[in-house]
N, C-alpha and C positions, 0 to 999 in steps of 0.2 A: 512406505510413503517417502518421498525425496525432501530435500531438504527444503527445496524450491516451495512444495506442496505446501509442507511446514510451515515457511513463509506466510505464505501467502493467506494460509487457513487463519493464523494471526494475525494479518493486517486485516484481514476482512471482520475478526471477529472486536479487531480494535477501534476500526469502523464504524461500527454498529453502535458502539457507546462512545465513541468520542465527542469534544466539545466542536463539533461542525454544525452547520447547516445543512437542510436534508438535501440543497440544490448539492453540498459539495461535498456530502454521505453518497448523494446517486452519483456523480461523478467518477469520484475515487473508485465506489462498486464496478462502473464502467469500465477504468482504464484497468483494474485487477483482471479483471473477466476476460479483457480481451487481451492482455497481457498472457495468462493461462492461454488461448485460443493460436493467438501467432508467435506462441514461443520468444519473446522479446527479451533480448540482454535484460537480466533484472537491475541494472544502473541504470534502463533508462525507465523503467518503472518507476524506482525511487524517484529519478530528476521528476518525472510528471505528475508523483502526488506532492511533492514538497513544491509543488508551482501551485498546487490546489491550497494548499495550508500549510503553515509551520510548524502545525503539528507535527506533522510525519517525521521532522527531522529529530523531533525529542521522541520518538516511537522508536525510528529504526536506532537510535543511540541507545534505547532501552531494549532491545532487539540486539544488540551489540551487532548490528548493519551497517553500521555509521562508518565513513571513512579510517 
């Protein structure tokens, strides 16, 4: 599994239980999935869920992803 994979199986399973809304749980699920599908720089993954919530940004810091 890459590291990428890793990622991402963590963001999604942090997802699931985060303090979001479901509008912005399906979101987030969205831009992951197609993120995985069209191979996208994962900087701009990050940029697109931390536009969704400020969550992400105390996640991937806990993720040690963080700048």
């Amino acid at each position: 599994m890459s590291k990428h994979t890793q990622h991402l199986e963590k963001i999604k399973d942090a997802i699931k239980i985060a303090p979001l809304s479901e509008d912005q749980k399906s979101d987030s699920m969205k831009r992951v999935e197609e993120w995985a599908l069209e191979d996208k720089a994962f900087g701009t993954l990050k940029n697109e869920l931390v536009e969704i919530s400020e969550y992400f940004e105390t996640l991937f810091a806990e993720m040690g992803l963080s700048k």
